[in-house]
Backbone bond lengths (Angstrom), bond angles and torsions (degrees), N, CA, C in turn:
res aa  C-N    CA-C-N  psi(-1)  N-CA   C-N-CA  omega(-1)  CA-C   N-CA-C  phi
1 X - - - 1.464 - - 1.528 109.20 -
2 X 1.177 108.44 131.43 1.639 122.60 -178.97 1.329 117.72 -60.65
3 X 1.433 129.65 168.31 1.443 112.93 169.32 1.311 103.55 -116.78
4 X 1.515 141.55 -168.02 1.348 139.28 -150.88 2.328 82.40 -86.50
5 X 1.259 99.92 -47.48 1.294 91.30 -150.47 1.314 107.64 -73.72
6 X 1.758 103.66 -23.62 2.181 99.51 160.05 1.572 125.39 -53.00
7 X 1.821 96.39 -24.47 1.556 85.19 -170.16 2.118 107.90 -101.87
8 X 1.362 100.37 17.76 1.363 106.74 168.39 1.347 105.64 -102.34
9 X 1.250 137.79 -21.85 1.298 136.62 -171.72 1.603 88.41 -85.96
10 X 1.543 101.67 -55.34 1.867 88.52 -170.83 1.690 118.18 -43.89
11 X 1.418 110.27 -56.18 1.494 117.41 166.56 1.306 138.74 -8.26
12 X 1.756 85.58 -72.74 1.905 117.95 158.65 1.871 92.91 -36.19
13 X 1.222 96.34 -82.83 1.448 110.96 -162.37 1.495 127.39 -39.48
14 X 1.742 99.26 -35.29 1.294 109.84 -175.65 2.287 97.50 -67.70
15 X 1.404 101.92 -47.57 1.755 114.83 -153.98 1.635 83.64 -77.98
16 X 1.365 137.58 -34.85 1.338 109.32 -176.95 1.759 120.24 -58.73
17 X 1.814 96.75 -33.67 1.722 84.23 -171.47 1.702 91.37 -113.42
18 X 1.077 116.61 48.06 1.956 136.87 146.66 1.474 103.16 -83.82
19 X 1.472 104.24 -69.80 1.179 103.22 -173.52 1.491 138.74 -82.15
20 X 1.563 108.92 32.08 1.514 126.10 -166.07 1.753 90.52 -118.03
21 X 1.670 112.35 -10.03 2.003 115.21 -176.05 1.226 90.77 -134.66
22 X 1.027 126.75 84.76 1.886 130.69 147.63 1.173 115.92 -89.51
23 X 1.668 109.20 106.87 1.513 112.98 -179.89 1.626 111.81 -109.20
24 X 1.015 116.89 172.74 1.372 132.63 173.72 1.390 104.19 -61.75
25 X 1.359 111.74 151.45 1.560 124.18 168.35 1.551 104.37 -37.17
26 X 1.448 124.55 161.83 1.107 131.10 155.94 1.859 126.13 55.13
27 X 1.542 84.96 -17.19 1.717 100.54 158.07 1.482 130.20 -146.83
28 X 1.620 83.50 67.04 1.335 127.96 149.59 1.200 138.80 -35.55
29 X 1.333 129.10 -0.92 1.368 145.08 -116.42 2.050 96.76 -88.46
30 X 1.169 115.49 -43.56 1.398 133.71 -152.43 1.470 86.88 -93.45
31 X 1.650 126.50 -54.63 1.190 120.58 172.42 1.718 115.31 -49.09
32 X 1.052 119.95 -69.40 1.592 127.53 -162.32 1.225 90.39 -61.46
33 X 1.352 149.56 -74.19 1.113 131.38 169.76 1.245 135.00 13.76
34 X 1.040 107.18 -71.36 1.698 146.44 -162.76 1.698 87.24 -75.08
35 X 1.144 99.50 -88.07 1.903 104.62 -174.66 1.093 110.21 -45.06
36 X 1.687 132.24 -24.28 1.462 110.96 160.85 1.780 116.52 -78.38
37 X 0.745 145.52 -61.93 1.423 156.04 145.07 1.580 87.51 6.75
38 X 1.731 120.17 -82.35 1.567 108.81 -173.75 1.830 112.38 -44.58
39 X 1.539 94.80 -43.12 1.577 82.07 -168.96 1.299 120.83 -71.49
40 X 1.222 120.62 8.82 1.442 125.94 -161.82 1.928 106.19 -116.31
41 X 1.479 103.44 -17.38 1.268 122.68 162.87 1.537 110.49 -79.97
42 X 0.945 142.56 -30.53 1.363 158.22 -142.46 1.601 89.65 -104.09
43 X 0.862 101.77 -42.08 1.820 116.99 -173.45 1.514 127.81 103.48
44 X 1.178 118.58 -5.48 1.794 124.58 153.22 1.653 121.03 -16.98
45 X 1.082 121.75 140.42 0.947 110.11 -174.19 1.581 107.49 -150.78
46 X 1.546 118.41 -5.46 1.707 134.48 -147.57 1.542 68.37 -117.77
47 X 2.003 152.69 87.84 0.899 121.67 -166.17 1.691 83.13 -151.30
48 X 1.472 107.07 110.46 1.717 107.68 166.81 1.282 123.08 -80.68
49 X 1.039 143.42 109.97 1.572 144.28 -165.25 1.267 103.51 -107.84
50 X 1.458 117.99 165.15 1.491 114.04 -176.11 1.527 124.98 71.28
51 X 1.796 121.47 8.94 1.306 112.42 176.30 1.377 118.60 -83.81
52 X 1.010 128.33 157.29 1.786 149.42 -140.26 1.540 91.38 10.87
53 X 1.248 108.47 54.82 2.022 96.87 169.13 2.221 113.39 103.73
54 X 1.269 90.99 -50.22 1.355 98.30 -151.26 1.776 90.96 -136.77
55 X 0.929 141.62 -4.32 1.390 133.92 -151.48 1.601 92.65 -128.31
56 X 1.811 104.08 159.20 1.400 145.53 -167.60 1.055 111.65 -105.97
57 X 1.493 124.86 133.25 1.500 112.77 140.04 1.426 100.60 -145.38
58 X 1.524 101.28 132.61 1.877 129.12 166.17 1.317 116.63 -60.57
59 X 1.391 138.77 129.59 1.639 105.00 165.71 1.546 79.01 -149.39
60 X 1.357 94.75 133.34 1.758 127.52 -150.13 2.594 80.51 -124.82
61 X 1.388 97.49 101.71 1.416 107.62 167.20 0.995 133.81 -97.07
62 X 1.252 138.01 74.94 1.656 136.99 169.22 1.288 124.89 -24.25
63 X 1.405 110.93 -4.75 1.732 112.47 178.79 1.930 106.91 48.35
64 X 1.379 102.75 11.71 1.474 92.84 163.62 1.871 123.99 -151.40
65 X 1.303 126.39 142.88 1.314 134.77 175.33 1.225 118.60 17.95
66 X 1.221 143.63 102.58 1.658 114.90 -179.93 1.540 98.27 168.04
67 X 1.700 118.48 157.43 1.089 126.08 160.18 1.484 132.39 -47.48
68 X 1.922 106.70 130.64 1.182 117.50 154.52 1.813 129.13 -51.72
69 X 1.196 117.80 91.30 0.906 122.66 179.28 1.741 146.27 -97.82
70 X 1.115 134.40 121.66 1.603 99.37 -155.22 2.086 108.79 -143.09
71 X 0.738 78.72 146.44 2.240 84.30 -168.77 1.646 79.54 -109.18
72 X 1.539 106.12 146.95 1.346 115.52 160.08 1.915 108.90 -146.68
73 X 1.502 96.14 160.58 1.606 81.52 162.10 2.028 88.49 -165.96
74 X 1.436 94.17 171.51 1.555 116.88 -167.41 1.691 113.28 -85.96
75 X 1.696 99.12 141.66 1.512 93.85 177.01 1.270 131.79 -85.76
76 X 1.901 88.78 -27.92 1.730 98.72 -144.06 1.068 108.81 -78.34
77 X 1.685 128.63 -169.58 1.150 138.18 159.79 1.506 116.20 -118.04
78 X 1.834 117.19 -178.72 1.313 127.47 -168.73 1.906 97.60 -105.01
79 X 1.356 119.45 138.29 1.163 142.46 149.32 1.564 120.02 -49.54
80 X 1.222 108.88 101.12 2.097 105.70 173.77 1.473 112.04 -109.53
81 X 1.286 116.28 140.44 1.370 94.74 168.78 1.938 99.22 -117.07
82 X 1.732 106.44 109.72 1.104 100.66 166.80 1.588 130.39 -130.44
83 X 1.240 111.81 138.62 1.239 116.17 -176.82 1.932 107.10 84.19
84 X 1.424 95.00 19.14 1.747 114.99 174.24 1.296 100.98 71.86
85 X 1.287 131.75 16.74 1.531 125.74 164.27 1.562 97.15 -118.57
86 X 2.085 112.57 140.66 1.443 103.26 166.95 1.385 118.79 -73.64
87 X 1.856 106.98 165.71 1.436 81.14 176.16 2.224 72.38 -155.71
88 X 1.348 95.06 148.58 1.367 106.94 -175.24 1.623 85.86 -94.84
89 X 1.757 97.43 142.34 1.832 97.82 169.89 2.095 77.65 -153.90
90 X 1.518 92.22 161.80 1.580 115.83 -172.58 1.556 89.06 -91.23
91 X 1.680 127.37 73.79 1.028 108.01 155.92 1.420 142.01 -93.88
92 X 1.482 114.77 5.32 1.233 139.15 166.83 1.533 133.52 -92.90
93 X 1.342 104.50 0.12 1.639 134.87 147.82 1.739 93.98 91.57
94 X 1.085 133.55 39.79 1.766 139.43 -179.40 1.749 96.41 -62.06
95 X 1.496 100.24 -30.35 1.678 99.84 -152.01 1.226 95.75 -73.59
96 X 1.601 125.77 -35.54 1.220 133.49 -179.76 1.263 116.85 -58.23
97 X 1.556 111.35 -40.87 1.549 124.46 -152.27 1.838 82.04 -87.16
98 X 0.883 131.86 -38.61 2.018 127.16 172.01 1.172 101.42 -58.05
99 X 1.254 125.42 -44.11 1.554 117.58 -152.39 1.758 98.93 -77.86
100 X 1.783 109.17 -51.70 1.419 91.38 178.77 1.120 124.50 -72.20
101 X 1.789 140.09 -20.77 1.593 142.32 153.53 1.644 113.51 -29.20
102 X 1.429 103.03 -63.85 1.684 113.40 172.46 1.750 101.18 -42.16
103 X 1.072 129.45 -68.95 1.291 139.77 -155.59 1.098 101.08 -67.08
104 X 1.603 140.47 -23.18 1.463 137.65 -151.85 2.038 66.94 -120.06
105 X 0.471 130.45 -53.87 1.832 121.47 -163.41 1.948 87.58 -47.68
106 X 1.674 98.42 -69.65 1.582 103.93 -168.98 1.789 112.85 -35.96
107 X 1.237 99.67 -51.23 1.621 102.69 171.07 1.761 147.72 -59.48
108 X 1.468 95.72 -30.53 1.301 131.78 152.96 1.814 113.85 -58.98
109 X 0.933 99.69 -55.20 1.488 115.45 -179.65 1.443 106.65 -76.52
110 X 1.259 143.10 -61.25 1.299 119.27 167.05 1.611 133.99 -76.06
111 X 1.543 115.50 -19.21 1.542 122.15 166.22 1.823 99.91 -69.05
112 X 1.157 125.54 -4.04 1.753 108.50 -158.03 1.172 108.95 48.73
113 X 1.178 143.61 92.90 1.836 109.72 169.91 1.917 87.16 -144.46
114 X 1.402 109.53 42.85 1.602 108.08 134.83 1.326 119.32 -107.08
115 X 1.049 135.27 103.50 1.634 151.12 -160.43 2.146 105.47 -117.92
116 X 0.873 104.64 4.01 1.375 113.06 159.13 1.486 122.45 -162.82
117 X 1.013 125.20 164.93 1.856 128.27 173.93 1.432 106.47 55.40
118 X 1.245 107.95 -136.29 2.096 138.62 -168.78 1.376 105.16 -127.77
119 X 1.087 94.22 153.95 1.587 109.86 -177.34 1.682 99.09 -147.67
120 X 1.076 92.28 102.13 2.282 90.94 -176.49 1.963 95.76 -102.34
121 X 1.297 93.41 140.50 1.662 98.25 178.48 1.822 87.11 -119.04
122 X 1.263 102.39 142.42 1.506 122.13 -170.11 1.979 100.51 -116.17
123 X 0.995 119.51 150.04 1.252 125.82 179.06 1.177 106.70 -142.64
124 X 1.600 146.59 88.09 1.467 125.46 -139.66 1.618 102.19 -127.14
125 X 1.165 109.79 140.66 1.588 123.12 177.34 1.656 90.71 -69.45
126 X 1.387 101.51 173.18 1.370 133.40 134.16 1.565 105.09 63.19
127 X 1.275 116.44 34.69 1.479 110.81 168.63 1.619 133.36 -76.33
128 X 1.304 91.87 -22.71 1.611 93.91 162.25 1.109 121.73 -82.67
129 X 1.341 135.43 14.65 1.314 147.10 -163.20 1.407 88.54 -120.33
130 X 0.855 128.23 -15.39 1.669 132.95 173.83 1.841 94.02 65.53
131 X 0.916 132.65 3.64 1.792 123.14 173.50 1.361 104.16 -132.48
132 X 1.480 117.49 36.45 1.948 117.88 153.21 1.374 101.66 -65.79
133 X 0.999 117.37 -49.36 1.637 123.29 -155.61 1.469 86.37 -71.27
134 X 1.151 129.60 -68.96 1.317 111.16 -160.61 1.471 122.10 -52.82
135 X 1.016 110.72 -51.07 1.494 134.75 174.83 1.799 97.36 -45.71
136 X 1.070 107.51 -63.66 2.087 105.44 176.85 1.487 107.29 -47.77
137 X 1.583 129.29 -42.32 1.385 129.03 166.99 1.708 116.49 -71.08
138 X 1.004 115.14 -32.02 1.495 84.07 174.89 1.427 105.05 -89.52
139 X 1.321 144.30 10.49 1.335 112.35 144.36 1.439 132.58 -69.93
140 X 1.267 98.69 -3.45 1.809 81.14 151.91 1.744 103.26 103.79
141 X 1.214 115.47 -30.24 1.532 141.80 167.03 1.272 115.24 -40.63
142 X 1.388 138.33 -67.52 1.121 140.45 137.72 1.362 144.38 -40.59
143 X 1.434 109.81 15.85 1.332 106.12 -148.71 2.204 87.20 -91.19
144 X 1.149 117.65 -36.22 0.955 119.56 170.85 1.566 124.71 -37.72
145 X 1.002 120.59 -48.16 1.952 141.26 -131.67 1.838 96.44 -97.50
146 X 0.948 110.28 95.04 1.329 146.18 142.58 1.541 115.10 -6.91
147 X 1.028 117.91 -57.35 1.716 128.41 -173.52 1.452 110.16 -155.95
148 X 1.139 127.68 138.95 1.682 139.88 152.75 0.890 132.75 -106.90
149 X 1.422 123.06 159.07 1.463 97.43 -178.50 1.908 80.54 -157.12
150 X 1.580 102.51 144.86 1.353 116.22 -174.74 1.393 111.97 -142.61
151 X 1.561 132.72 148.23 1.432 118.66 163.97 1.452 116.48 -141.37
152 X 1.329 119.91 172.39 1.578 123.56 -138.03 1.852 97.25 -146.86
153 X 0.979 101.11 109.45 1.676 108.63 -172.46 1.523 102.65 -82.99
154 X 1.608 115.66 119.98 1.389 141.06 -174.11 1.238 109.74 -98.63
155 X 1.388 105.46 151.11 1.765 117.64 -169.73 1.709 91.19 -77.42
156 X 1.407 101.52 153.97 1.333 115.56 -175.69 1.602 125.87 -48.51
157 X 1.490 122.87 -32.15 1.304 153.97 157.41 1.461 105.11 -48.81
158 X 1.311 142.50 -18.96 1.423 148.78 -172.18 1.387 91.08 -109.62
159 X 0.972 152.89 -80.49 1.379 138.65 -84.97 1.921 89.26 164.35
160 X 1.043 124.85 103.27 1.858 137.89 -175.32 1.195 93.74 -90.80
161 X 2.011 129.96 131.06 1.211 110.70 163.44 1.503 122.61 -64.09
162 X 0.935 139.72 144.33 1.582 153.62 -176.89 1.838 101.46 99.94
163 X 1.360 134.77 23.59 1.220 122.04 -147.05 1.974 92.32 -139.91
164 X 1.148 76.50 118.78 1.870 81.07 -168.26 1.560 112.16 -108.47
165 X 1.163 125.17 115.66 1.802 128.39 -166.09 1.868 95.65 -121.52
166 X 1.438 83.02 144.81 1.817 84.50 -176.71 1.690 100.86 -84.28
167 X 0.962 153.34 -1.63 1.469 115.66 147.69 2.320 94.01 -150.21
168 X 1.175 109.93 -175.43 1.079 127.81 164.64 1.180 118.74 -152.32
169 X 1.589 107.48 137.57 1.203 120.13 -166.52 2.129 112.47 -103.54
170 X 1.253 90.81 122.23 1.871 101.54 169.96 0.763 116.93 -82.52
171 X 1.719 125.73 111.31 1.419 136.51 160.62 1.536 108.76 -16.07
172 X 1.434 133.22 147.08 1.760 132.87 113.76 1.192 112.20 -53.10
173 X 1.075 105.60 142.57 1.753 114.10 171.10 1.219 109.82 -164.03
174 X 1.451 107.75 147.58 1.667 145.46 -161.66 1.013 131.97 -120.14
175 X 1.490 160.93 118.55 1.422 155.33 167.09 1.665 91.03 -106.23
176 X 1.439 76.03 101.68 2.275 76.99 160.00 1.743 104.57 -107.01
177 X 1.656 93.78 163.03 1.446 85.24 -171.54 1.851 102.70 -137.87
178 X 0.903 118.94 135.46 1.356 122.74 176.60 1.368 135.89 -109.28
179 X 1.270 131.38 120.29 1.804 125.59 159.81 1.116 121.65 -130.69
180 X 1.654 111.55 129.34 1.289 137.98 -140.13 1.325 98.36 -126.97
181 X 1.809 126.22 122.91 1.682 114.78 -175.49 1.363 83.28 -123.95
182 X 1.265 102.00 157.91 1.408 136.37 162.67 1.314 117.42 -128.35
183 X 1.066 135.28 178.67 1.611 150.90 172.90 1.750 112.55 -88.85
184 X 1.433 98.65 116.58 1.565 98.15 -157.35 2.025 87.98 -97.74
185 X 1.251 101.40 163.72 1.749 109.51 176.00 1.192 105.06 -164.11
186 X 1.337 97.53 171.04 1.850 93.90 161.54 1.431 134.58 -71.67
187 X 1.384 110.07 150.57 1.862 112.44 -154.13 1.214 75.32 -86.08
188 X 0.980 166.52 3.58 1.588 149.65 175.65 2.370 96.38 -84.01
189 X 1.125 110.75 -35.85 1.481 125.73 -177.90 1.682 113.14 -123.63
190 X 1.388 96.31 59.13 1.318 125.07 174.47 1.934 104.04 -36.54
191 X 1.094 106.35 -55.90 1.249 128.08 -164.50 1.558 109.59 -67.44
192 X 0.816 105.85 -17.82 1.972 110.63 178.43 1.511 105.20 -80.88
193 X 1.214 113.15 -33.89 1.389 130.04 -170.82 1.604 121.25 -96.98
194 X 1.581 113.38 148.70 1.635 110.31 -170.59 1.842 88.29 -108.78
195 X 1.373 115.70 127.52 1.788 109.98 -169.10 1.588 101.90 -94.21
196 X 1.249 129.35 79.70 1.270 134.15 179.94 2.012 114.95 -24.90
197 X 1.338 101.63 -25.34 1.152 120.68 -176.57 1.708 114.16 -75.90
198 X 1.108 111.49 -12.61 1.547 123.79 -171.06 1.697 88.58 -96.38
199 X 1.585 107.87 -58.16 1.555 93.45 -166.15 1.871 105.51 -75.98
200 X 1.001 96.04 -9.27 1.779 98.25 161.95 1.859 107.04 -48.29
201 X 1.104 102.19 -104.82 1.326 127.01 142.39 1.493 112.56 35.60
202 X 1.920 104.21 -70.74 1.256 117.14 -175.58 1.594 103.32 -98.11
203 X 0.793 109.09 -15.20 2.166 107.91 159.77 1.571 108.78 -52.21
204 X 1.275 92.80 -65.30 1.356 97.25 -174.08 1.993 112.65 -37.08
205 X 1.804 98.02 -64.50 0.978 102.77 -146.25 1.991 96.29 -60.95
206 X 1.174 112.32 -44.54 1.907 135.89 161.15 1.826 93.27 -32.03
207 X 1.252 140.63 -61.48 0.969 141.16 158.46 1.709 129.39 -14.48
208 X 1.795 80.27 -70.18 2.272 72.52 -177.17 1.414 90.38 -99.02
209 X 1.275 128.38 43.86 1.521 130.14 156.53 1.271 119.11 -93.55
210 X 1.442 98.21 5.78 1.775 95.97 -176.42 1.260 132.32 -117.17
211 X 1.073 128.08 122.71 1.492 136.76 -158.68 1.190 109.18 -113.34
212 X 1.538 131.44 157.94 0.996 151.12 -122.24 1.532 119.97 174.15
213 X 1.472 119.30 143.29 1.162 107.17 172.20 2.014 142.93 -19.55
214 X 1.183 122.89 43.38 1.720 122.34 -171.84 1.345 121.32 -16.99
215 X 1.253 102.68 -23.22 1.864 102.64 174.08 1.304 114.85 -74.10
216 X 1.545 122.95 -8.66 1.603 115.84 -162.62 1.767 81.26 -130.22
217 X 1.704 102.32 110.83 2.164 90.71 159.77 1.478 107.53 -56.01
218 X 1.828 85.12 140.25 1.454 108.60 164.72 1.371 126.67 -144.77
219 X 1.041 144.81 -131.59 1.190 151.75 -178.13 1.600 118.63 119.44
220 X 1.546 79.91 138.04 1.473 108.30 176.91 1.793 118.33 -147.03
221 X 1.341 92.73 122.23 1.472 100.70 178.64 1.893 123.41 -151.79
222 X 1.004 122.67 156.54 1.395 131.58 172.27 1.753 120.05 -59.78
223 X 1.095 116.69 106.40 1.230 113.17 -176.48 1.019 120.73 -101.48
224 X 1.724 121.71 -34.80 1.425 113.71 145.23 1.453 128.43 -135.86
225 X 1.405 112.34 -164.43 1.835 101.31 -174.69 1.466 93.94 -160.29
226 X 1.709 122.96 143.59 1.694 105.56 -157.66 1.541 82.00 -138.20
227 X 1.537 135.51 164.41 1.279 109.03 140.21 1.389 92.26 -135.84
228 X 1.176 115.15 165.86 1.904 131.39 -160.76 1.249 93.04 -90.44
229 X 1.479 126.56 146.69 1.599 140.68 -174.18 0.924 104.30 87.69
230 X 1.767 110.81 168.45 1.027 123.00 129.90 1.741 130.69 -127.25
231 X 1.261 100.70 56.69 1.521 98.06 163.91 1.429 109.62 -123.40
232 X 1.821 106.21 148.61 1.524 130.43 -150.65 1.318 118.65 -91.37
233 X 1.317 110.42 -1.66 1.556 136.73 -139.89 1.538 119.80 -110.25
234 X 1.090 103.57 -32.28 1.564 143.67 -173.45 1.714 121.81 -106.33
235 X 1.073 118.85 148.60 1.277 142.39 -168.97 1.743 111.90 -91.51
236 X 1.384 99.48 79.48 1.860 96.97 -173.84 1.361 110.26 -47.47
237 X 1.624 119.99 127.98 1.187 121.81 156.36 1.836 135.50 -70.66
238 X 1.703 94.41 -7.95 1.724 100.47 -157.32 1.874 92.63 -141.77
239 X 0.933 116.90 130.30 1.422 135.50 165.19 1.230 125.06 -147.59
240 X 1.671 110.75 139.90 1.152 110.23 -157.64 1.638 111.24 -112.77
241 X 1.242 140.51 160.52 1.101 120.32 -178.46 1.400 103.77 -168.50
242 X 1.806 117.58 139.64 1.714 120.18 -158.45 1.690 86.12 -140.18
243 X 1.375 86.17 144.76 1.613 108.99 162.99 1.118 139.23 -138.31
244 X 1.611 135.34 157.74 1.645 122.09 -132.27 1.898 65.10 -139.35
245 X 2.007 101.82 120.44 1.424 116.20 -179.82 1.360 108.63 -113.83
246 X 1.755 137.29 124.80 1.252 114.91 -177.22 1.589 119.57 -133.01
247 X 1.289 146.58 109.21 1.396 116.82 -152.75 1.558 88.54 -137.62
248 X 1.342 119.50 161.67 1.618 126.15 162.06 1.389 108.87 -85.37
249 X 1.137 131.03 10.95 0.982 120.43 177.59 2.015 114.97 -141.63
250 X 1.467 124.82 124.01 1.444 130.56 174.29 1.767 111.96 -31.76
251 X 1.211 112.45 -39.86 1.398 128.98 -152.18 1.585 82.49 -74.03
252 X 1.561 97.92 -90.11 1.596 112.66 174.32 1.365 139.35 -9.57
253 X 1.593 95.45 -57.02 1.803 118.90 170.94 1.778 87.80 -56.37
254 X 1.164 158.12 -87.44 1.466 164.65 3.96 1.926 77.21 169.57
255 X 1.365 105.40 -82.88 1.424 106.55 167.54 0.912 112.86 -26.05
256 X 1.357 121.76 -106.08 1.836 129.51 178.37 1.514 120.93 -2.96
257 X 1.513 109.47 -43.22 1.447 91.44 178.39 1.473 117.80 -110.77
258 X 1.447 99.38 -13.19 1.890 84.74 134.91 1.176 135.37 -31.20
259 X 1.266 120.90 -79.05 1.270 139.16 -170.06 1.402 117.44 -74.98
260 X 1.317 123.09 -18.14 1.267 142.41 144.24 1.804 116.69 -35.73
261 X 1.555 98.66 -66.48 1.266 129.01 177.78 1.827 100.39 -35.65
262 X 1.575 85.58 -74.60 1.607 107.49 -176.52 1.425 125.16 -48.60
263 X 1.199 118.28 -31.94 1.470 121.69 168.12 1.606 116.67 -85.53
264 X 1.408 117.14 -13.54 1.567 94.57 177.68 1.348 89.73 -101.75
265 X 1.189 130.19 -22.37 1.571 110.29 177.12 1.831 125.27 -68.25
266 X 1.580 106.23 -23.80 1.538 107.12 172.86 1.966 96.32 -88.75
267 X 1.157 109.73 -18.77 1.580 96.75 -172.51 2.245 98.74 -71.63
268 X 0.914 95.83 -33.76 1.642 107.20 158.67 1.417 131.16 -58.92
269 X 1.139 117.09 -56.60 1.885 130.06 159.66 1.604 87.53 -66.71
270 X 0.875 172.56 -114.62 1.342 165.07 -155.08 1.943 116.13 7.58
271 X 1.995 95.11 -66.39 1.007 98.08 -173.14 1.665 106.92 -112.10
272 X 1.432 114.91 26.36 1.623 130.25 158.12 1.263 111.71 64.63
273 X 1.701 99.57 42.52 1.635 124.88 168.08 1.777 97.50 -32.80
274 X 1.500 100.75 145.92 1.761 119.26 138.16 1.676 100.12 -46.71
275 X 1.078 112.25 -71.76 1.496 124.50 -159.23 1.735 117.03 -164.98
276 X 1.293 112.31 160.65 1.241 110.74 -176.91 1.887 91.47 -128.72
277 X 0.883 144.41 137.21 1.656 147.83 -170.39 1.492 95.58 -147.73
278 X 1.454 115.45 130.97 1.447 140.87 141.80 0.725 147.94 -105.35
279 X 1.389 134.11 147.27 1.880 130.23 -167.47 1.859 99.35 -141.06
280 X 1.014 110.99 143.45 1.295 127.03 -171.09 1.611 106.65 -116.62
281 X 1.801 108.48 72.66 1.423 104.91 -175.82 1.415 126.75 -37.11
282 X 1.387 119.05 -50.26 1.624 142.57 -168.02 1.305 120.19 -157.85
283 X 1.450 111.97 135.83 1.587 128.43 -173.41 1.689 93.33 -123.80
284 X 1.371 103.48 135.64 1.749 110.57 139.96 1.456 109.33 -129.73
285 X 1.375 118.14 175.06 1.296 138.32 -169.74 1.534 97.83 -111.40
286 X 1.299 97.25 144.84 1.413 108.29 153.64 1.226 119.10 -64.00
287 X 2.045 111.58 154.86 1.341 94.29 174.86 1.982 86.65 -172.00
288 X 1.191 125.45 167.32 1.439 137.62 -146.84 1.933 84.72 -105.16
């Protein structure tokens, strides 16, 4: 059995060489690896590998009466593109959130201290993809487990280490996505043509024009704007344009892209769009 200060060094040890393999959601490959290998040192043996692709689950049985119970935490990493090459880095702290799961598994596992029911440890791909979680539930694995419980390491400005607040609240959040055609021509005969790029333009600006309840944080803004080709000459018919939606509140988020909706579609009837079309890649809910 470990002592408190073996299993802080292990921790350290585990998140320094976490954070030297930050992979993409769902290809996980170097991570899961690794966390099986520890768990298999540890002595586990009840160990499903391969869930939604890349993901773990522990399930530690007391052979007696008692609650389904279950700890989880995230693998993946965030996508950068810098200096025009991508490059995956753990900037959303996953490496951390493995390293202390591993460490709370290692401890669990040598204190014993499941003394009734299940205890399932989750290791989950694809959380920035916002559909790990789902994908870990429909295998069927969880279908038992009663309660979870997971946690998410906050920038210092949220949440001070040593600094204890009775609840925190998780944004909703949205990526809406838009493409808007117009009638493309030659830039020499501007006028024959509808410049999808103009009613771009005025989305945007119709965009951070919109207000909303001030008592509840939110935000909504344009994150990007694309147009297809590359020739300079011509009158784009098609532009594309995505936005990053965030509110504490279901209701709020719900608004926003209403009104979201509503302004790129009149900023379109404005400048006598083909069409204005949206897709709503991913939604989450708020939640305490």
């Amino acid at each position: 059995m470990g002592t408190n200060k073996d299993y802080i060094e292990y921790v350290h040890k585990v998140y320094d060489y976490l954070h030297t393999i930050p992979e993409k959601g769902f290809e996980e490959y170097k991570t899961s690896e690794f966390v099986l290998k520890e768990l298999e040192k540890m002595g586990f043996e009840n160990i499903n590998k391969g869930v939604a692709g890349t993901g773990i689950i522990v399930t530690i049985d007391s052979k007696k009466e008692g609650p389904v119970f279950a700890i989880r935490a995230d693998m993946d990493a965030l996508e950068f593109i810098i200096d025009g090459e991508k490059k995956m880095i753990h900037a959303c702290g996953h490496d951390g959130h493995t390293s202390m799961l591993l460490t709370a598994a290692k401890l669990i596992k040598e204190r014993n201290l499941v003394k009734r029911g299940k205890l399932k440890i989750l290791f989950q791909p694809g959380e920035e993809k916002l559909y790990g979680a789902l994908r870990v539930i429909d295998s069927g694995l969880l279908d038992d487990v009663e309660e979870m419980v997971g946690m998410h390491l906050r920038p210092g400005q949220d949440c001070r280490l040593g600094k204890a607040i009775p609840a925190m609240y998780h944004c909703a959040s949205c990526i809406m996505e838009f493409t808007i055609k117009g009638i493309t021509c030659h830039g020499s005969k501007p006028h024959l043509g509808v410049n999808a790029v103009d009613a771009v333009c005025l989305a945007v600006n119709a965009i951070n024009a919109i207000r909303v309840n001030p008592a509840i944080p939110n935000s909504i803004k344009v994150t990007n704007i694309s147009v297809k080709g590359e020739t300079y000459n011509n009158i784009p018919d098609e532009a594309f344009m995505a936005l990053d939606i965030r509110a504490e509140s279901n209701d709020i988020i719900e608004e926003l892209k209403e009104k979201a909706i509503h302004a790129a579609k009149n900023c379109c009837k404005f400048y006598k769009c083909r069409s204005c079309t949206n897709f709503q890649r991913w939604s989450t809910s708020s939640r305490i």
